[in-house]
N, C-alpha and C positions, 0 to 999 in steps of 0.2 A: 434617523433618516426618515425623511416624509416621502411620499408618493410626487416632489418634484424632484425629486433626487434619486429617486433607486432605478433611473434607466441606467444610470451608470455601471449600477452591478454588471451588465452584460454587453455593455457598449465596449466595442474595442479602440475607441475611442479616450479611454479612459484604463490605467494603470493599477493595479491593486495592488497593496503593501501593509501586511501582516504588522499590527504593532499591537504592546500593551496598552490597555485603557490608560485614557489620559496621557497619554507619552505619544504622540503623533509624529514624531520626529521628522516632520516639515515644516522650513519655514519661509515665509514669502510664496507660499505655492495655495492655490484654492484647492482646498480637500471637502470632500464629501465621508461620511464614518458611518457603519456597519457595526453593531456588536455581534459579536460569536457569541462570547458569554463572559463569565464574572472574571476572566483576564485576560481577554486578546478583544481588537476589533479589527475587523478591515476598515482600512479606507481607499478611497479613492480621488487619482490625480489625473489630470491632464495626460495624454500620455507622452506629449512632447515635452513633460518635464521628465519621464521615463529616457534616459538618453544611457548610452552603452557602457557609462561609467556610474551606472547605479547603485552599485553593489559597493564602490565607493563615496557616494552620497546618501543611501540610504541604511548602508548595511546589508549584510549577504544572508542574514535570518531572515527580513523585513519580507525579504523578495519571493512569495509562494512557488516553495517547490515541486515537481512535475513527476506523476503517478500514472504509471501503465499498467493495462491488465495482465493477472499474473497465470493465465489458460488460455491455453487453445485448441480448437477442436477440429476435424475432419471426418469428411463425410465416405462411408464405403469402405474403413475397416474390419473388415468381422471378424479375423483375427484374434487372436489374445485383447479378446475383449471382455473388462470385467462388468462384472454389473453389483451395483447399489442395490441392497435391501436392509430395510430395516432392521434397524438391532432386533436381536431378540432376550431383551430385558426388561422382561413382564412385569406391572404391565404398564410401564414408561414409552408416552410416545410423544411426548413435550406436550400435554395438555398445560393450556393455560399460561405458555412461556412465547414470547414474542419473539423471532430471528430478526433481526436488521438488516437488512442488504444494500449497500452503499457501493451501485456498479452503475450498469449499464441500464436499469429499467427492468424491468419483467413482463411478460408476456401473458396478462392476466385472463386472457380467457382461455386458455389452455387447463384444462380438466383437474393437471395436477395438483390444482391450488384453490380448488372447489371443496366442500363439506359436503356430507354426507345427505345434505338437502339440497345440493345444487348452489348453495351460495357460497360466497367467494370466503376466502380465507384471509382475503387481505385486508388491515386494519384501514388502510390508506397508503396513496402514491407520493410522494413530493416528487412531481417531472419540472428539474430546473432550468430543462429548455422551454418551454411555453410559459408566454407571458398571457396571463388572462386580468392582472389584478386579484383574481382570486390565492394571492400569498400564505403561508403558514405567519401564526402569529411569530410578529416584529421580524421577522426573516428576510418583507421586502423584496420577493422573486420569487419566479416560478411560479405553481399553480399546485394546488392542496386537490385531490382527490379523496374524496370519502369514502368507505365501504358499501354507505346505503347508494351512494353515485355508482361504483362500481356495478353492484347487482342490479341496477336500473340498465347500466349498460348489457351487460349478459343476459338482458331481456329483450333488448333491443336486434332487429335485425344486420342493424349497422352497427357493431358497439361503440366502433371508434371515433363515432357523431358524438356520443355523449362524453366518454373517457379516450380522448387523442390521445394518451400517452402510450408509446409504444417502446419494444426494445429494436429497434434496428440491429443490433450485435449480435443478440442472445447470449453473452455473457453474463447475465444478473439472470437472466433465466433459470439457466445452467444449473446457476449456484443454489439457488432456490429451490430449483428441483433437487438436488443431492441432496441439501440440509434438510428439507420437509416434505417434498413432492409425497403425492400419494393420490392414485385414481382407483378404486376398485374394479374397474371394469379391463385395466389394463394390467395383465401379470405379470408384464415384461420387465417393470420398471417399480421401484416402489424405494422413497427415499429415508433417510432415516428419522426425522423426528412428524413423525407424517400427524400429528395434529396439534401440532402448533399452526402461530400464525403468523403474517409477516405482517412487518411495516417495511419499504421500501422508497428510498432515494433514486432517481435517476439522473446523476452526476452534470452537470452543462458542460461541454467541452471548454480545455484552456483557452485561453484568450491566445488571439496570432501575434501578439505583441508578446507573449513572454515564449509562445515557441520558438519566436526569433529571436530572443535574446538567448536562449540555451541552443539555438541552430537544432530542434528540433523537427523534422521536415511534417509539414503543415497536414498532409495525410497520416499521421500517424497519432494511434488514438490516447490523447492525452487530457488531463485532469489534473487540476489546479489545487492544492493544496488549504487555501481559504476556504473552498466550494465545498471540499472533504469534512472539513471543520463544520461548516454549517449545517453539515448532512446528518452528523452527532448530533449537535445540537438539536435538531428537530427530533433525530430520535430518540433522544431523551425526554422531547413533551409528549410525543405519542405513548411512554411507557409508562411518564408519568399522571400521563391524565388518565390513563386506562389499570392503574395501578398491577402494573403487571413487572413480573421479569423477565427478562431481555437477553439477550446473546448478538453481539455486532457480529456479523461477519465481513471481512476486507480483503477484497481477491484481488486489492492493488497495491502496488510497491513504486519505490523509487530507490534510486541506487544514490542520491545525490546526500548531503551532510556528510559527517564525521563517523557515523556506523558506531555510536556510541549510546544511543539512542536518546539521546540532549538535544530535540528542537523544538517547536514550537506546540506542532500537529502530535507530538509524544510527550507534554506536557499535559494536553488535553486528554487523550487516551487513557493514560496513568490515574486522569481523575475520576476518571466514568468507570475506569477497569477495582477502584478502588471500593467502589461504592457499594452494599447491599443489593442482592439482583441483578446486579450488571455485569458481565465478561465481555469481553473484544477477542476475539479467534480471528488472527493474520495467515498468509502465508508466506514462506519463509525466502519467496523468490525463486527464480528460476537462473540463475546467473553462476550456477557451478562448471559452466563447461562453455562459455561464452568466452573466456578472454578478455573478458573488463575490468581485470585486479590487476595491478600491481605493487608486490609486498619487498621491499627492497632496506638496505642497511645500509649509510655511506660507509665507504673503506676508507679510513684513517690515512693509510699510507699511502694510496692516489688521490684522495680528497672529494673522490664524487662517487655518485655510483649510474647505470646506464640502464634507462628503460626505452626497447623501444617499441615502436606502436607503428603497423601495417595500418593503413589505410585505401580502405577496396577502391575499386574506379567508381566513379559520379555519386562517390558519398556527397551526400547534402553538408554535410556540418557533425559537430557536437562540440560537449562541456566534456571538459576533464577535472578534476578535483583532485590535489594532493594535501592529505594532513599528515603533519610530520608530528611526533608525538613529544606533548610539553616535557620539558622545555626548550629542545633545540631550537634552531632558526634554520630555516631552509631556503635556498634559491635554484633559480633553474637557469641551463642554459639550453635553447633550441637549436637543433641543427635538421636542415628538411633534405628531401631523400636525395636529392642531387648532392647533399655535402656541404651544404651553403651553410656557413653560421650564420643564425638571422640575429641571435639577441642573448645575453647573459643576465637575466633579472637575478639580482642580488638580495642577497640575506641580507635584512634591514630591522630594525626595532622601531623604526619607524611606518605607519600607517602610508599607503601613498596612492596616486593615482590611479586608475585604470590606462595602462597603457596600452595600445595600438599599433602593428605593427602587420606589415603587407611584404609578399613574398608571392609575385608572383598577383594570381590571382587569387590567391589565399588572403583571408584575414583573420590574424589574431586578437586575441583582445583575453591581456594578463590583470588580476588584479591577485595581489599580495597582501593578507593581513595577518598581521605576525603570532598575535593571539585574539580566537572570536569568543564573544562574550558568552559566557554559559561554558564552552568547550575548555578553552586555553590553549588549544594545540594552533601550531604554526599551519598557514592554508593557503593553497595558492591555486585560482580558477583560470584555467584556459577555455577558452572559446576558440572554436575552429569552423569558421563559416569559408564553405566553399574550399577545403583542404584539397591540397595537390595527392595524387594516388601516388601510394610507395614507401619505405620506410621511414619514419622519422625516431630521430634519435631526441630523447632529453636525457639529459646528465643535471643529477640532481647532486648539490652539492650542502654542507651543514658548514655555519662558522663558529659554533658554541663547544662542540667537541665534548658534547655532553651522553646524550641518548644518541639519534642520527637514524631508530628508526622510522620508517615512513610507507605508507600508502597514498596507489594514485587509483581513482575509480573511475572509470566509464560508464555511459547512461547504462539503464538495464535494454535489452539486446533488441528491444521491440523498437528505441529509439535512434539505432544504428543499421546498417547493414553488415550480414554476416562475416562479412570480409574484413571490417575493420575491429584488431585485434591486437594485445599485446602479445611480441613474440615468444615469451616466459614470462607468463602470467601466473598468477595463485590462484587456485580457486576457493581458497578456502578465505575467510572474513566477507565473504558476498551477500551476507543477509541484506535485504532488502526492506528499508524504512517502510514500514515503522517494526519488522518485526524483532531487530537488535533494541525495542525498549522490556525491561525492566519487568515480569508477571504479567503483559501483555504475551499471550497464548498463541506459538510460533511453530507453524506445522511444514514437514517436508513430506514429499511424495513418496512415497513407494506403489510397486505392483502388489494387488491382493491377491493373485494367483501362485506366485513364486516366492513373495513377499523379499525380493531386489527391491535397491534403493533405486528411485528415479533420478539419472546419473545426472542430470540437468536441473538441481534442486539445490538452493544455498545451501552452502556449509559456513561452520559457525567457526570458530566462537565470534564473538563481536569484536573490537578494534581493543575493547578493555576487558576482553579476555572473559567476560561475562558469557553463562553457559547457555547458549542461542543454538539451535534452534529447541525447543522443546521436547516433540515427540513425531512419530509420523503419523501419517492417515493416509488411507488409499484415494492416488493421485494418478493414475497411469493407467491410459484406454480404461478411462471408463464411459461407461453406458451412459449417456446424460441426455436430458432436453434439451431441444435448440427451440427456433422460434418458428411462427406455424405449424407448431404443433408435431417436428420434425426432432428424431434423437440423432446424436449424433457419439464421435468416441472422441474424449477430450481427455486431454494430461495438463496438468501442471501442478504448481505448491496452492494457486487458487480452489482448484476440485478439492484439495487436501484439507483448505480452510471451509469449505463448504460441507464435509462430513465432520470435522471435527467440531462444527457451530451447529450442527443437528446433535451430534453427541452432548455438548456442554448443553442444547435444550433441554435432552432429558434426563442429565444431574442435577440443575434446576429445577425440572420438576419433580423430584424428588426429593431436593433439601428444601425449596420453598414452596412451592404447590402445594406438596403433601405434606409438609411441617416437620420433617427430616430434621433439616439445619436450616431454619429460618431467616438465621443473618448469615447468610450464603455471599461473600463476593466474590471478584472476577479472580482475587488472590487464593480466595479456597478454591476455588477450580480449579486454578492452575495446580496449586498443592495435591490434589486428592486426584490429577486424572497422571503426574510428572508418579507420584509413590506408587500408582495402579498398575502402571506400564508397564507392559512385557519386553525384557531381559535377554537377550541372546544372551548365552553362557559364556559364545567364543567370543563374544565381544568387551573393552571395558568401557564405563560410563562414568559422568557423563561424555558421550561422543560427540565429536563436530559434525559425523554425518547426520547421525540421527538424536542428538540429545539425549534423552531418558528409556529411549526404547520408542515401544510401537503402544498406540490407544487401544486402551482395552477397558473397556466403560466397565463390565461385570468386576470384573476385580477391584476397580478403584472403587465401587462402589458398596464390595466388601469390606474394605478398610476406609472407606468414609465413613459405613455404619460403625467399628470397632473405634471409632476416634470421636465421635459425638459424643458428649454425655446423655448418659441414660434415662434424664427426664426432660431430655428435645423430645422422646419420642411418648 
C-alpha cells in the first residue's frame, strides 16, 4: 500500500475483509491490500460491493469481527471498594518488561505513568484515530508518538498541542493504571508492576458499515478485529526494536465465532503468545449472567428443539450465530411474537445465498453454511435489524440424526439492550473471543475482599470442552484511574486482565530480565502461573467458574524456581 491508497484504511467509504497473503478472494472488484503480517492482510473494497449478502460472497471469516470493552466503571462507590497494590514479591516490579495496551488510549499525563525523574513511562503511542502522515513503519495509519514527543509534551504548558492523543473513555487508562500505575506522592493508589513500561495502541473505532451489517447501534463502543491485528503487530516492532519482553494485555472481547478459538485474530495471538518474551493476558468476558447463550440438543422424537429469545422495546437490531457441532446439519424455523411463521431455512449440504426476509418492520437476513473452513461445524447467522419487541420462537431442527448438539450466541451485552434475552439460556460456554484460544492467558473476576466470584464473568469450558477460563484475578470494585486524573470503582474480567498482565510482568522479569528462565514464553506463563494457583479445598478443578484456581504469583514462582534446571541460574 502506498500513501495514495491508505486513506482507505479509514474511509467508510471503503470495506475491509481479513484474507490470507496472496488469496484476496475478489474478483472483478478494485481492492486496495494492507499486510498485518507473515499471513493475513487486509484489504480494501468499495463498499457498495459490501452488499448484505457478504458473508456469502466473501466468507463469514473474511468479514472483521466486532470487540467491546470488557469493564466498566462508576463514579461515588466507596463501598466495598477494593484497592490495587502492588504485589509484594521482592524485589520484582517488571523492571525492564514492556505491557501492551491495546484499548482505548491512555491518559499520558497523568502522574501514574511517570518515573521517578518526572519522565514518562511510555515507550510510544500508535493513536489510530489521527491522521498526521506520520504512520508506524508499513502500518500506513494513524500517527506514531515517541517518548522523547511525549516528554516534550509534559513540558509543555499545553501538552495536547504537541501529543493530541487522548483517552476520551478511560478505559486503557484504567488498565494501565492496574497493570503498572505507580506515583509516589500518591498512597492511595499503587498498581502492580509499577516499573515497567508501556507501549500503547489507541484502537480507531469500527467502521459504520460493518456496525450495520451486524445491526450494531452506531453509539456503541465498538472495534474492528483488522484494527486489533495491526495493534499486535506494531507491538511487536516496538518490543522488538527495543529488545525487550512484553506482556499484551486485551480488555476486549467478542462473543461472535465458534467459541472454539479457530479464527483469524486467534491464529495471530497463538503466534505472539508462542514466542520467547511474549504473553497475551485476555479477559474471559463478562457474559455469565447476560442471557446471550443458548446450549440446546434436538429431541429425536419431536424433531426440533425450541429457543426462545425476548426482545426489549426500541432494541436497535443484532447478529445471532448458531453452530451446531460437526457433523450434524442444522436448520431453523422463525416464528415472531405474534405467532406468525415467517420462514423454515432448511438443513442443506449445500452452500446458499443470503436470504432476506421482512416481517413487519423487521428485517432478517439468514445466511447458512453447512461447514466453515478451519471450524467444520454446521452455522447459521441471523441478522435482526429493527426487530419487533416480544418473544420470538426458533425451533431448530437436525436432518443427519447424528450429534444434534448446538449453540446459539448473542453479541456480548454492551452490543444489546438489557432486555433482550434468551428465556433459558446457559451461562456457561460464554467466553469471550479471543479468550476460548488455546495457552492464551484467560482471567475471571472475583472480589478481593471476600474472594466471591464476579457472578457476571464467563464461564468456561469452550464449545470443545477445552479447560477456559484459566485462573482469576481481582476484578470487582476496584479502585482504578479514570481520565483527568480522576479514580474511579470499576468491575469487570477487563480489570482482571489488567492485574493479571502486571503480574505475568513480573514473572517475566524474573525468568528474563534477571536470567531465571531466559527462553521464557507466553506457554510457560501460562504453565507456571495455572500450577501456582491457589486451590479451594471444597472446590474441584479444573472448574468452569474459575479454571485452575485464583493467581498467586509467590507460589508459582516457587515452583517455577524448582522446575528450571539449576544452571539457568
Amino acid at each position: 500500500m502506498d500513501d495514495n491508497e491508505r486513506f482507505k484504511i479509514t474511509s467508510n467509504e471503503y470495506a475491509d475483509l481479513i484474507v490470507e497473503n496472496d488469496h484476496p478472494i475478489v474478483e472483478g472488484i478494485p481492492y486496495s491490500i494492507n499486510r498485518i503480517n507473515n499471513q493475513y492482510s487486509t484489504i480494501f473494497i468499495p463498499v457498495s460491493n459490501f452488499t448484505y449478502n457478504s458473508v456469502f460472497k466473501y466468507s463469514y471469516e473474511a468479514i472483521p469481527k466486532c470487540f467491546g470493552l470488557l469493564s466498566s466503571g462508576n463514579m461515588g462507590m466507596e463501598e466495598s471498594t477494593s484497592m490495587i497494590r502492588a504485589l509484594e514479591v521482592q524485589p520484582l516490579h517488571g523492571e525492564g518488561v514492556l505491557i501492551g495496551i491495546i484499548d482505548t488510549g491512555i491518559d499520558y499525563t497523568n502522574p501514574l505513568f511517570l518515573d521517578g525523574n518526572k519522565s514518562t513511562r511510555i515507550t510510544s503511542i500508535w493513536d489510530q484515530t489521527i491522521e498526521s502522515g506520520r504512520y508506524p513503519n508499513e502500518l500506513y495509519y494513524g500517527t506514531e508518538y515517541s517518548r522523547d514527543e511525549i516528554n516534550n509534551a509534559l513540558s509543555n504548558e499545553n501538552p495536547h498541542s504537541i501529543v493530541p492523543s487522548i483517552d476520551e473513555i478511560g478505559h486503557g487508562t484504567m488498565l494501565a493504571g492496574i497493570a503498572g500505575g505507580y506515583d509516589p506522592n500518591n498512597r492511595d493508589f499503587s498498581g502492580v508492576a509499577t516499573l515497567s513500561e508501556f507501549a500503547v495502541v489507541k484502537l480507531k473505532p469500527a467502521k459504520s458499515y460493518l456496525k450495520e451489517f451486524f445491526c450494531i447501534p452506531e453509539s456503541a463502543v465498538c472495534y474492528q478485529e483488522n484494527d486489533i491485528m495491526m495493534a499486535i503487530t506494531y507491538l511487536q516492532q516496538v518490543a522488538n526494536n527495543l529488545k525487550r519482553p512484553m506482556v499484551i494485555c486485551l480488555g476486549i472481547g467478542s462473543s461472535q465465532g465458534p467459541h472454539l478459538g479457530l479464527c483469524v485474530i486467534c491464529d495471530y495471538l497463538m503466534q505472539v503468545n508462542e514466542a520467547i518474551g511474549r504473553s497475551v493476558v485476555v479477559g474471559a468476558g463478562n457474559e455469565g449472567e447476560s442471557g446471550h447463550h443458548f446450549f440446546g440438543e434436538v429431541n429425536h422424537d419431536i424433531g426440533y428443539q425450541i429457543a426462545e429469545l425476548n426482545v426489549g422495546p426500541n432494541e436497535y437490531g443484532f447478529s445471532m450465530e448458531l453452530w451446531g457441532d460437526s457433523p450434524s446439519i442444522f436448520g431453523v424455523e422463525i416464528i415472531g411474537p405474534d405467532g406468525t411463521f415467517i420462514v423454515r431455512i432448511p438443513a442443506t449440504i449445500l452452500k446458499q445465498d443470503t436470504l432476506r426476509l421482512e416481517y413487519g418492520e423487521t428485517v432478517i437476513y439468514v445466511d447458512n453454511e453447512v461447514r466453515v473452513p478451519r471450524v467444520g461445524d454446521s452455522f447459521i447467522l441471523l441478522r435482526f435489524c429493527n426487530p419487533k419487541e416480544g418473544v420470538w420462537q426458533l425451533r431448530i431442527f437436525e436432518e443427519g440424526f447424528i450429534n444434534m448438539k448446538f449453540h446459539i450466541w448473542l453479541p456480548i451485552e454492551k452490543f444489546t439492550s438489557t432486555e433482550t434475552h434468551f428465556l433459558i439460556p446457559n451461562s456457561y460456554t460464554t467466553l469471550s473471543m479471543p479468550a476460548n484460544v488455546e495457552w492464551i492467558f484467560a482471567v475471571v473476576a472475583y472480589n478481593p475482599i471476600d474472594f466471591s466470584l464476579y457472578t457476571v464473568s464467563s464461564k468456561g469450558f469452550t464449545k470443545a470442552n477445552l479447560v477456559k477460563p484459566n485462573v482469576g484475578a481481582p476484578g470487582m470494585n476496584i479502585y482504578a484511574p479514570s481520565i483527568e486524573g480522576t479514580f474511579i470503582n470499576a468491575s469487570g474480567t477487563g480489570i482482571a486482565a489488567a492485574y493479571a498482565a502486571g503480574t505475568v510482568a513480573l514473572l517475566l522479569e524474573w525468568g528474563i530480565v534477571r536470567g531465571n528462565y531466559t527462553e521464557m514464553s507466553g506457554i510457560d506463563v501460562n504453565r507456571f502461573l495455572i500450577r501456582g494457583a491457589f486451590r479451594d479445598p471444597n472446590l474441584t478443578y479444573p472448574n468452569e467458574d474459575w479454571g485452575y484456581g485464583i493467581l498467586d504469583l509467590e507460589n508459582s514462582l516457587k515452583l517455577a524456581a524448582l522446575s528450571v534446571p539449576l544452571e539457568r541460574f
